[in-house]
N, C-alpha and C positions, 0 to 999 in steps of 0.2 A: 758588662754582660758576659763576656769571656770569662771572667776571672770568676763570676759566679758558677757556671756551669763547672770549670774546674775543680772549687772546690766540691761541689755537688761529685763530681764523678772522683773524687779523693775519697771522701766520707763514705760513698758506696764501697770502693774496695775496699779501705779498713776494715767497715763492718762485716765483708765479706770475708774476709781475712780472719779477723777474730773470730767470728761463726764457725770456721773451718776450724782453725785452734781447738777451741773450748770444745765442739765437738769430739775432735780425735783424741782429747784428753779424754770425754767422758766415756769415749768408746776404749781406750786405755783401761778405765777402773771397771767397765763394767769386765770387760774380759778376763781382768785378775778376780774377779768377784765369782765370774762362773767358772772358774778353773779348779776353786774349791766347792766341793759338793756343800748343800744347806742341809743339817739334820734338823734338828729341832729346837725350839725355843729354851732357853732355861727357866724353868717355874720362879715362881716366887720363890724368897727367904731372906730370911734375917738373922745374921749371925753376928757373934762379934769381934773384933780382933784383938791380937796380942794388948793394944793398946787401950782397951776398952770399949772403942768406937763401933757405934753400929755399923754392918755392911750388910747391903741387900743387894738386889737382882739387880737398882740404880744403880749401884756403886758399879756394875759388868759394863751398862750401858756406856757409851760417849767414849770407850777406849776398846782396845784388845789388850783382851786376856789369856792369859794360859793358869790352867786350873789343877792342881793335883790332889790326891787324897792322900795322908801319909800320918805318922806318927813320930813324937820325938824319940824314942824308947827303943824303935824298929833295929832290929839288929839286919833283918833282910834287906829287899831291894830302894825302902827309905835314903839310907845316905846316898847311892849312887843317885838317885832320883832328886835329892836335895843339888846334888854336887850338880848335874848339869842342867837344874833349873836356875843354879847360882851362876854358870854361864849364861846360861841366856839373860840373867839380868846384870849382869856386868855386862856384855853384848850392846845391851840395848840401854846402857847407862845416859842417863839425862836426857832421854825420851819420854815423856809422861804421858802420851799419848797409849805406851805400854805397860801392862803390868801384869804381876802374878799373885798367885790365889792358893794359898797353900793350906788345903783345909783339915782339922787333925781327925783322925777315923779312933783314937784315945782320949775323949774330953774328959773321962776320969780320974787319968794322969795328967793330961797334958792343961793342967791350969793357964790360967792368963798368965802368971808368973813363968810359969815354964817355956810357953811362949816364947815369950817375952826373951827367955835367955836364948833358947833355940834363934831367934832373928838374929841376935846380935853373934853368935857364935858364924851365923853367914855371910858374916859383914853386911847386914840388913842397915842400912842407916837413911832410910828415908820410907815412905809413904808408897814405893810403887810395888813393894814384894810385903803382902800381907800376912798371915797367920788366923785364921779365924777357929771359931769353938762354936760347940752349939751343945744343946741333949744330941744323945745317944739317935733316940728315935729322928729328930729334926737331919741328923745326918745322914742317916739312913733313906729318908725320904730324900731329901735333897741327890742324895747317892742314884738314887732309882730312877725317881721320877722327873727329877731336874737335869741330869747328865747319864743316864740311860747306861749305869756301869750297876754292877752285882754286887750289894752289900751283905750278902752272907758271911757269918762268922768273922765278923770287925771283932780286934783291929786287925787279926795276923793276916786276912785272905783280902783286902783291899785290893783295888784295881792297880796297877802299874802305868796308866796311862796319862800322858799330858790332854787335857785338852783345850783344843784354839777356841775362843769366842771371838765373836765380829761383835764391833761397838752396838749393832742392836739386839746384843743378845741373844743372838743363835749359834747354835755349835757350828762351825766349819770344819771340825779336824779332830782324830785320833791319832796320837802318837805315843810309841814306848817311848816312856820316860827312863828307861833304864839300857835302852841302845842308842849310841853316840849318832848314829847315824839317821836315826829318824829323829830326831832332836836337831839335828842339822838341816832337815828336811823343813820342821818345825819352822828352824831359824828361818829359812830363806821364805817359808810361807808368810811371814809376819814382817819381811822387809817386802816382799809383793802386796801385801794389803796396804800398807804405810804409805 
């Protein structure tokens, strides 16, 4: 009869034990969760990438993202914005929980083929840093109403911004993608979410 009651009052502390745990965990993520403010949802779309493969608003869900507008062709703030988006993905190598979204604001130039070369010139060799194309228009919307940036006079006047997605598709963050130091900021916000 002892040795039941023992176990009985074992089982209770554990469970009391792990409740306490898995709580402070979950008050851990929420507190990282509200540290970045929530803007807004990203709209639908479907575009598609260097690869040919569709990607839509699913493809944002289930990971974090970092999203930029840019063009292969850009002689402005493009390369620097390519260069420390290729940090952050060597950074965050063989993570898949992360990934980037590099969308081109040139789909008249910038072909799948072109793409295509642009990835590999970033030492792109996998599935987590994508390139996508869409119409002119489709980008434009997506520019506006899906990421709440100014697509006036694409491709030369594109946004300069990185932006962070949470796995359910809502914005968490603006950052220049062309100063090292908020890209650092970036960084360390996406190893807080993780």
């Amino acid at each position: 009869m002892k040795t039941i009651h023992i176990i009985r009052t074992l089982v209770v502390i554990v469970a009391v034990i792990g409740i306490a745990v898995a709580s402070n965990m979950l008050y851990k993520k929420s507190k990282v969760d509200n540290a970045l403010p929530y803007y807004s949802s990203v709209s639908e779309f479907e575009f598609v990438t260097q690869d040919s493969i569709p990607f839509s608003l699913n493809d944002l869900k289930g990971k974090i993202s970092v999203v930029d507008f840019m063009f292969t062709r850009c002689k402005g703030p493009c390369p620097i914005m390519t260069n420390l988006m290729g940090d952050l993905y060597k950074h965050f190598d063989n993570i898949d929980d992360v990934q980037f979204v590099s969308i081109s604001v040139d789909p008249q130039y910038d072909t799948l083929l072109a793409l295509q070369n642009y990835a590999k010139l970033q030492g792109v060799d996998d599935n987590r840093w994508v390139f996508l194309s869409a119409s002119m228009a489709d980008v434009v919307k997506l520019c506006e109403n899906g990421f709440k940036l100014g697509a006036d006079d694409l491709p030369g006047a594109h946004s300069t911004k990185f932006i962070l997605v949470d796995s359910d598709g809502v914005i968490r963050g603006y950052y220049s993608g062309i100063e090292k130091e908020s890209v650092l900021k970036l960084q360390n916000d996406i190893e807080r979410m993780l």
